[in-house]
N, C-alpha and C positions, 0 to 999 in steps of 0.2 A: 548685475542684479537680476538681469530677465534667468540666464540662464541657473543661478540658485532657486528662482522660483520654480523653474520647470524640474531641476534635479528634485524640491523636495517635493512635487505633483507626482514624479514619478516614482518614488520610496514610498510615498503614501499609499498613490494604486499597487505597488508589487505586495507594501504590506499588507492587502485585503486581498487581493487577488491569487497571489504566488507564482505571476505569469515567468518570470526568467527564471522562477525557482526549480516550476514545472516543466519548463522547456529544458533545462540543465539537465535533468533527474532524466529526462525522456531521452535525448539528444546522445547525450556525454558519459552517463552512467547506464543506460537502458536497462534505471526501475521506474517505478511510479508507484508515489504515497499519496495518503488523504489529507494530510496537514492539520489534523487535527488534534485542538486539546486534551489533554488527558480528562478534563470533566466533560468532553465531547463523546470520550469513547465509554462501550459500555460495560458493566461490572463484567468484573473477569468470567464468575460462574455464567454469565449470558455467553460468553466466548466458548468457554470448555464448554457447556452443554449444545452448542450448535454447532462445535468441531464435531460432536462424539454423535450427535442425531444425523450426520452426512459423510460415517466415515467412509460410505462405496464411491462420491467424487473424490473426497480428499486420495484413494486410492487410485483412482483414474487420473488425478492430478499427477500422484506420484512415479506413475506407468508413464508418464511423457518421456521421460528419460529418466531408468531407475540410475540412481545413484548420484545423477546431477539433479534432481528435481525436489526436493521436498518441502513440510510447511511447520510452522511452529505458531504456536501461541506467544507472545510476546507478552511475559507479566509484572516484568521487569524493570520499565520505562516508565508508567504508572502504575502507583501503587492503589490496587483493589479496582482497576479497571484496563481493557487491553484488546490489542485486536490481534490481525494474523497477518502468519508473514509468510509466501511462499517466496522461496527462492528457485534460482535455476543457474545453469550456467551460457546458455546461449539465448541470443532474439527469437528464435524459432522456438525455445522453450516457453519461452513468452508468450507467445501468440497463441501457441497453443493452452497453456494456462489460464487467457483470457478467454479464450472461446470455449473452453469447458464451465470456466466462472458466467460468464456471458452477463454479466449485472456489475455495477456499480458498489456492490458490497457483497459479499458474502452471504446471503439468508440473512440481510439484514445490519453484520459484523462487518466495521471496516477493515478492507484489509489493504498491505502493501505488497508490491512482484520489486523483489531483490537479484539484480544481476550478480552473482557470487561466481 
């Protein structure tokens, strides 16, 4: 009995928190998402018009490593609202991706780093 209690304490925190979701994604996959709702994220036109107001980082994003590095608007996943995805192919692409982004969003737009 103790231990079904503690299994469903612990599903309850992962499901508010996303601590092994985020540890797996960082660890095992090396991306990192926002896990957020599609009513979370915001209208697509806010997405497109703050890609298109910062196209000199996005291009400094994509200077990291051309051809392994780039970003897209995800519009796909929800419908009439969306964030951004850059990918890259290595950890180092990463780091350096985050340290040009330096913030927790985008100018505001969530976004995610896809190891591809």
């Amino acid at each position: 009995m103790g231990i079904l209690v503690l299994c469903l304490i612990l599903l309850g925190v992962e499901a508010q928190t996303k601590v092994l979701r985020r540890l797996i994604d960082d660890a095992i996959y090396d991306n990192r998402n926002h896990y957020f709702s599609c009513q979370k994220l915001p209208q697509l036109s806010q997405v497109e018009s703050t890609v298109a107001e910062h196209q000199d980082l996005i291009l400094r994003i994509e200077q990291v490593n051309p051809g392994l590095v780039g970003v897209e608007i995800d519009a796909t996943t929800c419908s009439g609202n969306g964030d951004i995805v850059f990918w890259y192919g290595s950890h180092r692409d990463r780091l350096s991706i985050e340290a040009l982004i330096g913030e927790a969003t985008f100018f505001g737009v969530p976004y995610r780093l896809q190891n591809r």
